[in-house]
N, C-alpha and C positions, 0 to 999 in steps of 0.2 A: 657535283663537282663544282666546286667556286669558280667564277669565272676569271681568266689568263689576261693580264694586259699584252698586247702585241707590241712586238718589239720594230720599230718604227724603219729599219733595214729590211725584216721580214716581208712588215707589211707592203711596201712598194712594189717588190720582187711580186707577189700576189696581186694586188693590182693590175700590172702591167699587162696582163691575159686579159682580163676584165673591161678595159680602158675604153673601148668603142663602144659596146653594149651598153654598157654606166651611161655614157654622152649623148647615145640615143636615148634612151627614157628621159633624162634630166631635159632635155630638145622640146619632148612630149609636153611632160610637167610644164616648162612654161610659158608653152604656146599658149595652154589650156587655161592657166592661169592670168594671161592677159586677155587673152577673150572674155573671162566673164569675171575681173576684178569689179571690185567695187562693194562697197557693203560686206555683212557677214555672208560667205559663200561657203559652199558645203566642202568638208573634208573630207579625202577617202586615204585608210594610212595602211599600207602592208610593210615588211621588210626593209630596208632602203637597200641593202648591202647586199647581192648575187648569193646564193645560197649555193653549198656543195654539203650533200648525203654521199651515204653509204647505200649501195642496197643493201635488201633485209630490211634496213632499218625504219623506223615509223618518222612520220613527218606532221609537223604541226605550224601552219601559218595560221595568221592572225591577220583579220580585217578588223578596222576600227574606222568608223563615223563622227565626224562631227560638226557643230555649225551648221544642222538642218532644220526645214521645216517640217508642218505634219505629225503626224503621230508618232510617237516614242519608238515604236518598233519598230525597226527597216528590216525592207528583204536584203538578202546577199546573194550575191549568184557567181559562179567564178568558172572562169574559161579557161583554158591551156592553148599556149602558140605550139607548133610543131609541125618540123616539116613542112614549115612552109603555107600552113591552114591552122584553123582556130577553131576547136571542138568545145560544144558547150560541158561542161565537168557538170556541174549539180546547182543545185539552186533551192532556196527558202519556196519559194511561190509556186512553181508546177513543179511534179513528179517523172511528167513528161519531160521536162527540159535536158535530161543526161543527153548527150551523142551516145550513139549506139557502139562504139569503140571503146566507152566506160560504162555502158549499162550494167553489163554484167559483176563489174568490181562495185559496183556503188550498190546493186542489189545484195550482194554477198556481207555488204559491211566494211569492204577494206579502204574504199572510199567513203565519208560522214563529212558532213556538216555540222558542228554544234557550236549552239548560241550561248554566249558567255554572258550578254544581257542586251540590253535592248538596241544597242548601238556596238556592238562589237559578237564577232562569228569566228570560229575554228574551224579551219581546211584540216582536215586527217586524212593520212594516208596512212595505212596500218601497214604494212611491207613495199617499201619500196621498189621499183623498176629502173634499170639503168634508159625502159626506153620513157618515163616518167620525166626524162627532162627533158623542160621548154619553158615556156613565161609563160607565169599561172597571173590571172589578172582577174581582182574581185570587185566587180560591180553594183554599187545601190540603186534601183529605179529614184527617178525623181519624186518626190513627192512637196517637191518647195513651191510656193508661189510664182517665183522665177528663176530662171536657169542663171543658176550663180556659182563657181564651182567646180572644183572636178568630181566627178561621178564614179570613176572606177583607176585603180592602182594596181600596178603590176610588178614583179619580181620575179629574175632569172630563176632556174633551178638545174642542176648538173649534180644529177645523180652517178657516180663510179664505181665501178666492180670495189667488192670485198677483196682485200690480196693483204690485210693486216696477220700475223703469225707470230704468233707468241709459243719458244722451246723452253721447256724448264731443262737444266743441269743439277741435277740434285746434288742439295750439302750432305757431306757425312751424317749419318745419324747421332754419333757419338763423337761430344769432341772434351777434350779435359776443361775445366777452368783455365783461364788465363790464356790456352792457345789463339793463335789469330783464324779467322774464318774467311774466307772470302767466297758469296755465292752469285752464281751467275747465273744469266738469263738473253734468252734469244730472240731477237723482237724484229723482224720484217714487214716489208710492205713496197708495193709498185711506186718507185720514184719520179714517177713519171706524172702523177696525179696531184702533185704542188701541196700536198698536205704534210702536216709533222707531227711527230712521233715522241712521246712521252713513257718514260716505264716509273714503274714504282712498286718500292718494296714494301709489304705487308709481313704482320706476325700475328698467329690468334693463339690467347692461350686460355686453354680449357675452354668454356663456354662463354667467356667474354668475346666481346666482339672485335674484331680487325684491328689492329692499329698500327696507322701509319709509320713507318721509320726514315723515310727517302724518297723524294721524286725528285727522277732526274729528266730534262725538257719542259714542255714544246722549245722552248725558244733557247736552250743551251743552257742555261742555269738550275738550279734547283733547290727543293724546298724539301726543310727537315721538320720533322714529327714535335711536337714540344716536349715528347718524354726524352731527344734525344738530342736537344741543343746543346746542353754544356758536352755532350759525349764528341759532339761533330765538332765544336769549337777546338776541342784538347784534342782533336787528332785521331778520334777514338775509331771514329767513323767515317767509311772514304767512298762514296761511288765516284764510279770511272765509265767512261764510256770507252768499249774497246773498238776493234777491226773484225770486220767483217759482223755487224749489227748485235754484238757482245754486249752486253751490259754487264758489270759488276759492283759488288758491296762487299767492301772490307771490314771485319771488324776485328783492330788490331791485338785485342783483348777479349775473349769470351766471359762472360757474366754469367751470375744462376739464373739472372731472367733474363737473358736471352733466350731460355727454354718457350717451344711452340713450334705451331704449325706455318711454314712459310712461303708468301702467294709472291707471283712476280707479273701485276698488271698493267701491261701495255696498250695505250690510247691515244686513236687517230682527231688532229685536232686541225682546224684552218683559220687564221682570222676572221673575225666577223663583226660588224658593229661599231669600227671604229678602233677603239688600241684595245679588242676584247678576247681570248679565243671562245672559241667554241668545239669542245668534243663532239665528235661525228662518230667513235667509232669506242667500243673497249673488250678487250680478251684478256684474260686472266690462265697462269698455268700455275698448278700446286708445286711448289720445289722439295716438300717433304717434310718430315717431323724431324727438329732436334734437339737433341737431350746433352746436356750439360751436365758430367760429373763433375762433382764439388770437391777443394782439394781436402776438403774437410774427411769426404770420404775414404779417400784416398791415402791420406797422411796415417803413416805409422812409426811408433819410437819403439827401441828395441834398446834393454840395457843387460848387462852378464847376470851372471848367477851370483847368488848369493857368496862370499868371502868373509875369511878370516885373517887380521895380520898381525902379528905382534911388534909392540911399541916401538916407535921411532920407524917404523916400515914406511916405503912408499906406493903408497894408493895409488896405482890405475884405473879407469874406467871411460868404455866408449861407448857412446848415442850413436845408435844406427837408427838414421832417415829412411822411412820407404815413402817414394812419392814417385804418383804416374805422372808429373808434367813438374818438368824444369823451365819451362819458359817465363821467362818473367817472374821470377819468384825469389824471393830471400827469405833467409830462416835464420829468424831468432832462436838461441839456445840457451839456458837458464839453469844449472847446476845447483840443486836442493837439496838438502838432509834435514831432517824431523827424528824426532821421537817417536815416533810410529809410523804406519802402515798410511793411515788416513790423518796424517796434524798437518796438513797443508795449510792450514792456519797459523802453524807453530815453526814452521820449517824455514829455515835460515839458509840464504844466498849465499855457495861458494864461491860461484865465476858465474861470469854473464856474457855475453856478442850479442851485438844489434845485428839486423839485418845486411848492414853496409859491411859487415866484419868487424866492427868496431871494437874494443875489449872494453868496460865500462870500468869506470876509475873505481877505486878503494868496491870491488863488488863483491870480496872474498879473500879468504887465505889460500883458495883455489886455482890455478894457472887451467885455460882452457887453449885448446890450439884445433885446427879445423884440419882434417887428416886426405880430406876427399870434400864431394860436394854432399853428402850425405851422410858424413863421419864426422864426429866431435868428439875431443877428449879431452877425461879433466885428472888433472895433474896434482897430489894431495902429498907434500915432504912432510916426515917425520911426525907420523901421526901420534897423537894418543887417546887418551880413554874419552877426551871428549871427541874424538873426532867418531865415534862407535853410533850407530843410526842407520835410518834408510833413507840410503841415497835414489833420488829420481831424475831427470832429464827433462826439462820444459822447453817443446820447438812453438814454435808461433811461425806461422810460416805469411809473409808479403806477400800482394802482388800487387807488381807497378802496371800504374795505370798509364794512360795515353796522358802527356803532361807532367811524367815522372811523381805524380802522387805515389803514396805507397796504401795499399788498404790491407786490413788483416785479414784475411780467407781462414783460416784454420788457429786452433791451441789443440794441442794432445801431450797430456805428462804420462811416460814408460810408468810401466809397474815399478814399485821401487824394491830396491835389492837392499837387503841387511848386509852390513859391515861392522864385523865386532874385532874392537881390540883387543887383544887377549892380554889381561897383566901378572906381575911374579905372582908366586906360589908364596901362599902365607907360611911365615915360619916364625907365628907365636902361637899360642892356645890361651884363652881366656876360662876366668874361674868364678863365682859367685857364690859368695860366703854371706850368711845373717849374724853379725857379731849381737845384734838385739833382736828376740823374736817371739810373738805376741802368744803368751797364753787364753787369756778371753779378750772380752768385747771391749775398745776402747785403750790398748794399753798401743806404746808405738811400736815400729820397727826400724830398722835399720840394716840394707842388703850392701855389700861391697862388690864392686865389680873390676877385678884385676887381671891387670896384660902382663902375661908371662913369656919369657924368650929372648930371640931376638931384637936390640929397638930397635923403631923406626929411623928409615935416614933422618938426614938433620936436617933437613927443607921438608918434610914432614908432618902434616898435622893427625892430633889422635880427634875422633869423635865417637860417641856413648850414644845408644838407643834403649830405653827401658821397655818392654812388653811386661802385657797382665794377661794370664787367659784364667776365665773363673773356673773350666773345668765343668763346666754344667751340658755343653756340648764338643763334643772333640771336632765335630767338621766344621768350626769358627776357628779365624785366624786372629792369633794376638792380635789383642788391643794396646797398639802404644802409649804409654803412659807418657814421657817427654823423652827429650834430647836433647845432646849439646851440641852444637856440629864444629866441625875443624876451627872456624873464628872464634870458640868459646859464647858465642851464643846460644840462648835458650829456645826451644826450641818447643811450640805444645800442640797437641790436638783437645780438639773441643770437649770431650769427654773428662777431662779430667786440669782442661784449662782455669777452673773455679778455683778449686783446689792447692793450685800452683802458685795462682794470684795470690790466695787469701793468706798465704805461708804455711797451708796445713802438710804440702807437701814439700822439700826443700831437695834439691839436685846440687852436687857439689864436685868439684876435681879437689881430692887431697892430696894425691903428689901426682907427676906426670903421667902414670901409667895406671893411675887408680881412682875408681868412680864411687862415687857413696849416692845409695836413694835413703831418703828420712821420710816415714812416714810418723807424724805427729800424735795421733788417735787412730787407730784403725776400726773398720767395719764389718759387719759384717759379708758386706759385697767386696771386699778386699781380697778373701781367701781365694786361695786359689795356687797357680805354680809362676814364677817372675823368672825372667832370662833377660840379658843385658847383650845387643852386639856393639863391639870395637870397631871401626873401621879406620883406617890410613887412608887419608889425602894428600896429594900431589896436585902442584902447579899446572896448569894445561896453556896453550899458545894464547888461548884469547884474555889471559890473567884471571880467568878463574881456578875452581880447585876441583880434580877430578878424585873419585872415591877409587883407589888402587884395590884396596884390601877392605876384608870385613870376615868376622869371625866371631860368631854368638859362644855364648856359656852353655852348660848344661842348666835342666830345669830345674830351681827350689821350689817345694811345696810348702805352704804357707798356710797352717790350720790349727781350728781347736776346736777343743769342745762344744756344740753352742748347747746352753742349760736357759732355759725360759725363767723372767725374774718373776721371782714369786714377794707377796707384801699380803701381809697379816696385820691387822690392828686390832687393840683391846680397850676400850673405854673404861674408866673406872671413877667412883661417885667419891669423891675427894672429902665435898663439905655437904649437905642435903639442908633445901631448903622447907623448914617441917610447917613454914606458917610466911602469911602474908607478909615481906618486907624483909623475909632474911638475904643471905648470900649463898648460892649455889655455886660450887665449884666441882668442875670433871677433869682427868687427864685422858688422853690419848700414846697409848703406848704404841709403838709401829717395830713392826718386826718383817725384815728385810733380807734375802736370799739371793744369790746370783748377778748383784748389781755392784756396781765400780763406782765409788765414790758418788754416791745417789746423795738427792737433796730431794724436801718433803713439800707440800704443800696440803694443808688441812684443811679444810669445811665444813662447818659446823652447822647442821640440820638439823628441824624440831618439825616430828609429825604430831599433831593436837591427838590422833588415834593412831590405831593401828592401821596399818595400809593407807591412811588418806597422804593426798597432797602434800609433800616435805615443804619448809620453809626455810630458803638460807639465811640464819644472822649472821656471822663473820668468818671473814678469813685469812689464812697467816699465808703467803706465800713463798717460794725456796728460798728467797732471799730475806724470810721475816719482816716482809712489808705484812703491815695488818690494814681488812678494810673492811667493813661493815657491807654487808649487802644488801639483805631485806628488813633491816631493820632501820624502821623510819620514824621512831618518836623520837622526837623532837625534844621534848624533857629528861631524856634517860637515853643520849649518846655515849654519857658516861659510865654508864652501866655493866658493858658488855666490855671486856678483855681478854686478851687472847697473848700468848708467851710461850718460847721455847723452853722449858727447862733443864732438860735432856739433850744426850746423842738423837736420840729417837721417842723423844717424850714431850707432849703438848701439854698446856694446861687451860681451859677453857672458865674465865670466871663470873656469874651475875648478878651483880650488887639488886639487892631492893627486887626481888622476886616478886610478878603479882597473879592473880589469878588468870590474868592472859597470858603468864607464861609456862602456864601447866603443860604439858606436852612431855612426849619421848624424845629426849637427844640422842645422836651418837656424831660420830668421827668420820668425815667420807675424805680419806689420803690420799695424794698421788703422790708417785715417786716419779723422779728426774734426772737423769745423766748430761752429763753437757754430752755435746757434741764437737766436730772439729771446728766449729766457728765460737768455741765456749757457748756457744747460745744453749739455751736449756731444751731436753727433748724428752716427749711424756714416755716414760717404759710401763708402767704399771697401776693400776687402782686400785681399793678395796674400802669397806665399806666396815666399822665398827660395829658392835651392840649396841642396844639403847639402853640408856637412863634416863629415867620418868621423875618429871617435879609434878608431884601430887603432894596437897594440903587441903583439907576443909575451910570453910571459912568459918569464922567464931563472928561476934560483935566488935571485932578489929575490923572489919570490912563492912562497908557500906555504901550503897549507891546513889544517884542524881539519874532520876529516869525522863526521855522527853520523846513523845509519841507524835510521831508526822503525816500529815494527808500531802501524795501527788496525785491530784486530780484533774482531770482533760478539762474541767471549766475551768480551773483557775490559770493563769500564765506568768504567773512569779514564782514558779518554782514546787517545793516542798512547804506545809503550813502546817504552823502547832499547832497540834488538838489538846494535848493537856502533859504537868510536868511535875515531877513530884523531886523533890531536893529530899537529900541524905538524911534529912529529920523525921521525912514521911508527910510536910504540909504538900499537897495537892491545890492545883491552879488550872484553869481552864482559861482556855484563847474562846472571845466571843465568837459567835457563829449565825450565821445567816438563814439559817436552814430552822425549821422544827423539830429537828431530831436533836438530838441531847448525847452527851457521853460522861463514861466514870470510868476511872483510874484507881485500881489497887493492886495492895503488895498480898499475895497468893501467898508467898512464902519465901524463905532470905533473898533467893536468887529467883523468883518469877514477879512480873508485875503483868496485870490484865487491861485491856483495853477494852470497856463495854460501850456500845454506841445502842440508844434506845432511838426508840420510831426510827428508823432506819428511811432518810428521803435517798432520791435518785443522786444529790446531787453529793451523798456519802460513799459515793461508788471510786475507786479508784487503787491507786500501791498505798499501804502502811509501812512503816518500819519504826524501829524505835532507837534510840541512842543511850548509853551507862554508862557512865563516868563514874570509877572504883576511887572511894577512900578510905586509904590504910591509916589505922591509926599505933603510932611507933610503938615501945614498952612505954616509952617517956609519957604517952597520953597527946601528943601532937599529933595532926592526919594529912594525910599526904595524897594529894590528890594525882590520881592515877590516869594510864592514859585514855581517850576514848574509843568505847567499841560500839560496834555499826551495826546491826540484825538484815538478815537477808529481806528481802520484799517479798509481801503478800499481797495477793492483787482481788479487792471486795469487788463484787458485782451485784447491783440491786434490780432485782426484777420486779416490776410492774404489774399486780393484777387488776388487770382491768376490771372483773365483776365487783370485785369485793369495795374495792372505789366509786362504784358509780350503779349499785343498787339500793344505798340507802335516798340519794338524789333523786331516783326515781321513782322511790315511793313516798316519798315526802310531794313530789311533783302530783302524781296522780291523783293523791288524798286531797290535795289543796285545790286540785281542778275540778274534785268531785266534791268536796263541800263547796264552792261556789257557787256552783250549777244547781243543785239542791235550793239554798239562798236563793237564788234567781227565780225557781218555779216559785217555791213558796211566796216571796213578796211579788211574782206577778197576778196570781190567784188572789194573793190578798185588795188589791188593789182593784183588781177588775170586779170584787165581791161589794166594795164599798160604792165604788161607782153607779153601781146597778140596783141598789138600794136607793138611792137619793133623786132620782129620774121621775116627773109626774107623766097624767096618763092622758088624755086628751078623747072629750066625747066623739062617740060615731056619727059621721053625718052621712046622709044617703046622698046620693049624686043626684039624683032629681030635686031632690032641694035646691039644692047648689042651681040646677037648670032652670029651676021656677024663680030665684030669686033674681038670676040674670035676665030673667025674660022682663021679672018686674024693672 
């Protein structure tokens, strides 16, 4: 507990008991203190201020040292005055030292000594005696050089009966939001003991710990919790102190957290120390758990049943409130209608009242009035067809705080109740007629849609809805096709928005009461059954237009035959090309079944054989654009023509025919219908017969042959090995290598390429190159375009033996007539020498001995 400044009237009044005792010791102090002033002298410090316990309660003085000589650690020893004698209490130094009047408490433990450090001791008393007071006085032996100093300090003690009593009066368990609480608490004690009296209110919620809300006392004032300042500022929150030792806490407003468990702790306190208190005593009583319903909970809206009125009726309807707590509370009310169940997003404000009763300006066509404190009604003249929806009721319920805030506690919106206005009974019938209507694919229609009967008043408007269902499944609901609605505007959904845009569809009013659909080209997804509904609009209060009336046609079925388009083509050999440089001409006949103004498109392909690869040269498309495709010579662009002649008839023409363009032709068609964008759309293919340009060649044809090496040593490419021109003279490209090659003509259309000695470095792709000369009737030639031979790819293999065993036996032979040479002229040589040598007479070695002697 922080310690209390005392309040300086208090304090005095406590003193006054005190006054003599104080004057005595203070007498002591500075007898002692002028006896042995001078220089640093020892200090001895307990308490200054008369101490008052409780019994029961534990006690803790404090001696402290300072300004001594000698060694760091002193003993402490401490006496008790009483009755008149001075009993030794306990002491650091012998064990003997207790008086036998506290032996036994200090052997038990409840009397202790403990050292705090070396200059400072703690007196303990573990349970208090009321017969425990007297002047407790703690002693240092000397241990200075000279007596300097006081040696020992003392302080009163007045221990007094427990007679503190804390009643709880328990708060209701259960209290509404926003009611006021007030709980109380009983707190006594013997007035006779000069001590005062402190309560304070606690809450714990769940397993959090305690927290403070109110102390009220020691000294008549009090202190609030910091979760409940602004609450105590506004009023919110009120302790009292009552008659006959009551305490109470008001709180004029119950909160959702104010929910918990609630203590009511009362504590005995005396001055001490100067302006400080000091608690001596504290009791605590549980006052009980309480639960705060929310009016959230509580709040209910209630609207009627469902209704029906017919036009110009006056709408009734009342919001019944249920709510368990009127105190303090105000209820905003809020009058809704939607289009549905759940458009609370969509739902438009009839009437409104604030809390205060207030009506909000322009809030609705609604008039609302407040019938009771729980009743509200809303007030709706002369309805009509917009007024038809589901009405709800939206309360917001206030509650005022301490300080006239208002806070929102609760929203709940009623179930909402359907209200339909019912309008007149139709008395027209509608009719839909097809004055145009499509035999096959692609031709238009035209449906009329007419209001028969009665007309509509003359404030009035008509509007058209067009539906399609294709009929492929009956449990799909018409697909709207467009509309016009009462302002003559058009009106589309996405499916058929394209269409609408593009003008392939056209929607129209031909007289007042009569609707025309055009369709432009029809489809095959078209078919199906068409129904048109009429509806009547009328004016409504908010200047829009409500739909009164609405009355569909019966169904038109909308069908025909569908016949799959069939196309047949016939090729036919016009001009034949019998010899090199004439003119080939073919047509294409096309022959066409089930199709609507079709257009053609032709392609003309040439397989060299049967079944290979086709080749496109040209093409005419619907429009008779002509365009070349795969044919890429460059000299003979002109060559190839292409023309409609016919309804249904091509003619395909090739100036200057040459031996690359032998192959089978034919015709590959396709047919085309426009579509509703006029754009063209493929219906059909087919594929003609072939016609073959075959011709021999005679001595009108001749060639320019040139044979290539691409080989991995070289890096420029392809290289000429040899070229023979349309006369037949033959030319060879120099060559690096020791192989050799020859060029000839085999026969009209073959030429050979022989390569002799065959080195590594003939290894690689060949291919060869012809360039065709026709020559005319005239005797002039016409050099034709080039053609390319596929690649062959030479690989030279290397035999090792066959290269490198005549080496070796040229090597060996030459090693071995050398060697041979070598014996013979060294034999020879050593023959002559040993021939020409003289010989030298014998002499005896005693000769030789006799003649040295001589």
């Amino acid at each position: 507990m922080p310690p209390w400044r005392l309040h300086p009237k208090i304090g005095d009044k406590f003193r006054s008991g005190k006054k003599e005792t104080k004057m005595k010791i203070h007498l002591v102090t500075c007898l002692l203190f002028l006896m042995f002033a001078g220089g640093e002298a020892r200090v001895v410090s307990v308490p200054e201020e008369p101490l008052v316990r409780v019994e029961g309660q534990p006690l803790s003085l404090r001696c402290n040292v300072s300004e001594y000589e000698g060694p760091l650690e002193q003993v402490f020893e401490w006496q008790v005055f009483q009755e008149g004698k001075s009993f030794q209490l306990i002491s650091f130094m012998e064990s003997s030292y207790t008086d036998a009047r506290f032996a036994k408490r200090v052997a038990d433990g409840d009397i202790s000594l403990l050292r705090l450090a070396d200059s400072a001791a703690e007196l303990r008393i573990r349970v208090l005696r009321v017969s425990d007071s007297g002047i407790y006085t703690c002693s240092t032996p000397s241990t200075d050089m000279s007596v300097s100093g006081n040696y020992q300090a003392s302080v009163p003690l007045d221990v007094i009966k427990d007679s503190l009593q804390v009643l709880s009066m328990a708060p209701p368990t259960e209290i509404p939001e926003g009611n006021p609480l007030d709980i109380h608490c009983i707190a006594t004690r013997d007035l006779k003991q000069n001590t005062y009296l402190s309560v304070t209110w606690s809450v714990r919620r769940g397993t959090a710990p305690p927290e403070d809300i109110v102390t009220l006392g020691p000294d008549g004032d009090h202190r609030v919790g910091s979760s409940y300042i602004q609450r105590h500022a506004d009023m919110g929150l009120l302790p009292q102190s009552m008659k006959g030792n009551i305490f109470s806490l008001v709180l004029t407003e119950t909160r959702p957290s104010d929910e918990g468990q609630y203590t009511c702790t009362a504590r005995e306190w005396v001055p001490e120390g100067g302006a400080l208190w000091q608690p001596i005593l504290e009791k605590s009583a549980e006052l009980g758990l309480l639960k705060v319903m929310p009016i959230a909970e509580s709040l209910k809206v209630f609207l009627e049943k469902n209704a029906t009125l017919n036009l110009h009726d006056t709408l009734h309807l009342t919001c019944s409130v249920a709510l368990n707590n009127q105190v303090n509370i105000g209820l905003e009310v809020t009058w809704l209608v939607g289009p549905d169940k759940d458009g609370s997003n969509t739902s438009r404000i009839l009437a409104h009242m604030n809390q205060d009763g207030v009506l909000a300006n322009g809030s609705g066509p609604g008039e609302i009035s407040r019938t009771g404190f729980d009743e509200f009604q809303l007030l709706l003249r002369h309805v009509d067809q917009s007024d038809s929806g589901f009405y709800s009721c939206r309360v917001q319920a206030w509650l005022r705080q301490s300080g006239g805030r208002w806070v929102q506690a609760a929203e709940k919106t009623s179930y909402p109740v359907h209200i339909w206005v019912t309008t007149m009974e139709a008395n027209f019938n509608v009719t839909l007629s097809s004055p145009m209507t499509p035999q096959i694919l692609g031709q238009p229609m035209v449906l009329v849609c007419q209001m028969n009967g009665e007309p509509p008043p003359a404030d009035a408007q008509l509007g058209v809805t067009w539906y399609h269902h294709s009929g492929a499944d009956t449990g799909i609901a018409p697909q709207p096709i467009a509309a016009i609605d009462e302002q003559g505007d058009l009106v589309l959904w996405d499916d058929y928005r394209p269409l609408l845009e593009q003008g392939h569809i056209v929607l129209s009013k031909v007289k007042p009461r009569n609707f025309r659909l055009h369709f432009q080209q029809m489809q095959d997804s078209d078919q199906g059954t068409y129904h048109c509904a009429v509806s009547v609009w009328t004016r409504v209060r908010n200047g829009g237009w409500a739909k009164n009336q609405e009355v569909r046609s019966e169904k038109l079925s909308i069908k025909w035959e569908s016949k799959s388009p069939r196309l047949y083509v016939v090729a036919r050999r016009l001009k034949e090309a019998s010899r090199a440089g004439a003119t080939f001409e073919m047509s294409c006949q096309v022959i066409s079944q089930h199709l609507l103004d079709p257009g053609y498109s032709v392609l003309i392909r040439m397989e060299e054989s049967i079944r290979s690869q086709p080749r496109k040269i040209a093409s005419l498309s619907p429009d008779l654009v002509m365009k070349l495709e795969e044919w890429s010579e460059p000299d003979r662009l002109d060559s190839v023509v292409m023309e409609k002649i016919g309804p249904k008839e091509f003619r395909f023409r090739l100036y200057g025919a040459m031996v690359s363009d032998r192959g089978f032709y034919f015709c590959d068609v396709t047919a085309w219908t426009r579509d509703v964008g006029k754009a063209w759309s493929k219906a059909v293919n087919a594929a003609s017969n072939r016609v073959q340009i075959s011709f021999t060649d005679t001595g009108d044809v001749s060639y320019e042959v040139q044979w290539y090496l691409s080989s991995h040593h070289a890096s420029t490419g392809a290289t000429l090995l040899a070229s023979m021109d349309r006369w037949g003279v033959v030319r060879k490209s120099p060559r690096n290598s020791s192989s050799d090659c020859s060029l000839e003509r085999a026969d009209a259309q073959t030429f050979r390429l022989s390569v002799h000695q065959t080195q590594d470095l003939d290894a690689g792709e060949y291919h060869c190159r012809a360039t065709p000369w026709l020559r005319s009737p005239a005797g002039t030639w016409t050099r034709g375009s080039e053609l390319t031979s596929t690649r062959i790819f030479l690989i030279v293999r290397f035999a090792l033996w066959d290269s490198m065993k005549l080496p070796l036996l040229y090597g060996l032979g030459a090693t071995l007539a050398v060697g041979l040479f070598s014996l013979l002229l060294g034999l020879m040589c050593a023959h002559c020498w040993c021939r020409n040598t003289s010989r030298t007479p014998h002499r005896p070695c005693n000769n030789l001995i006799a003649l040295e002697m001589d």
